[in-house]
C-alpha positions as CSV (number, residue, x, y, z in Angstrom):
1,X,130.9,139.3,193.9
2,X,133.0,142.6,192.9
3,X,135.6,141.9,194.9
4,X,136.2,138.2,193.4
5,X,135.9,139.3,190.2
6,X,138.4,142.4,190.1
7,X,141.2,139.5,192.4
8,X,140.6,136.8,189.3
9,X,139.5,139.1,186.0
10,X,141.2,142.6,186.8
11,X,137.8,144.0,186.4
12,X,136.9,146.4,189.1
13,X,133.3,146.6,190.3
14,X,131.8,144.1,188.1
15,X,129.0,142.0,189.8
16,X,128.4,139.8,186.7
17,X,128.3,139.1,183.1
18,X,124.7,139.2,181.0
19,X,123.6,138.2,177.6
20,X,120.5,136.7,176.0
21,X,119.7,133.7,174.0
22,X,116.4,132.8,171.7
23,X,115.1,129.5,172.7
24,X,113.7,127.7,169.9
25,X,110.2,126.4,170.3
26,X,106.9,125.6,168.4
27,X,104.8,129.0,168.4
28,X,101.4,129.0,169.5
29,X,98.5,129.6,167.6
30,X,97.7,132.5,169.1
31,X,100.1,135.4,169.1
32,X,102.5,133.6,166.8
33,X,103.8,137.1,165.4
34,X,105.1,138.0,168.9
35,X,107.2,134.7,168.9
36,X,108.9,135.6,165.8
37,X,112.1,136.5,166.3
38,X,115.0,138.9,164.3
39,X,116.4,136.4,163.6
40,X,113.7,134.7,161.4
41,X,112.4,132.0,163.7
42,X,110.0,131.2,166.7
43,X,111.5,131.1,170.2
44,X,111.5,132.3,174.0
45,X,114.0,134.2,175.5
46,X,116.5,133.2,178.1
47,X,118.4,135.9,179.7
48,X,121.1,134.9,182.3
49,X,123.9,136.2,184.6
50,X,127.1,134.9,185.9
51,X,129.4,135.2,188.8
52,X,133.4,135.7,188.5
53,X,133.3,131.8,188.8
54,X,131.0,131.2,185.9
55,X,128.1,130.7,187.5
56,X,124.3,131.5,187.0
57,X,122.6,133.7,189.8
58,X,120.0,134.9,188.2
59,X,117.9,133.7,185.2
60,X,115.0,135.2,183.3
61,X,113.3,133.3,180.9
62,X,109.6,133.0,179.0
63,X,109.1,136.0,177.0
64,X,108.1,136.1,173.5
65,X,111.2,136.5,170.6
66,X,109.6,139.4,169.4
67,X,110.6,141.8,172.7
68,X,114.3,143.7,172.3
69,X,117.0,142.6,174.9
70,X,116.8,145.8,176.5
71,X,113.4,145.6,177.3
72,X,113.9,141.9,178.4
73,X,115.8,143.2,180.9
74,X,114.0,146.0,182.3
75,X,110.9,143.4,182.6
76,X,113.4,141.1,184.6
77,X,113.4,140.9,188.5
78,X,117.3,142.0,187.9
79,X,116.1,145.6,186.7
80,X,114.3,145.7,190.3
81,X,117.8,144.1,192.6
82,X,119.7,146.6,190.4
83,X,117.6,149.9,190.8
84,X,117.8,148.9,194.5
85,X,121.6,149.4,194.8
86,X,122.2,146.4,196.1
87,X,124.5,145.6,193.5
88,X,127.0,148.1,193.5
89,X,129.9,149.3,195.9
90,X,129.4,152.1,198.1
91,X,133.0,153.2,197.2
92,X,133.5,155.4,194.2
93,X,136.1,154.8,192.0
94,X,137.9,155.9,189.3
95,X,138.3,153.9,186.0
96,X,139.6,155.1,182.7
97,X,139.5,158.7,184.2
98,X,135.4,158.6,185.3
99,X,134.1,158.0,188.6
């Protein structure tokens, strides 16, 4: 996946792209505060990641509005793949003057 994206984009080491969006839906009765977003609004999050190509590999989706992307993404099973390594090159290299 790095190596496609750094031939099309000219972005070296870059597995994927990540962002969030708050699904809108009807809140439950119980534990409506945690649905309520910053936003001012009931909803789910989606979190999703695409190739180089623009394509999803990984989706995350289901928790309440409430919870901040960050820890969205440490609940995710991309937190685990990532802590894993599996993501990353081997190779060091140096970008912008930092390894």
């Amino acid at each position: 996946m790095a190596a496609y994206t750094e031939s099309r984009w000219g972005i070296p080491q870059c597995v994927g792209a990540i962002d969030g969006s708050h699904i809108p839906i009807i809140a439950p009765q119980e534990y409506h505060c945690e649905y309520f977003n910053r936003k001012g609004w009931h909803s789910i999050i989606l979190q999703g990641v695409v190739d180089g190509k623009g394509l999803f590999w990984n989706v995350f989706a289901g928790l309440p509005g409430s919870i901040h992307d960050a820890r969205v993404l440490r609940l995710s099973q991309l937190w685990e793949l990532a802590s894993r390594g599996n993501f990353f090159p081997a190779a060091i290299r140096n970008i912008g003057g930092v390894n």
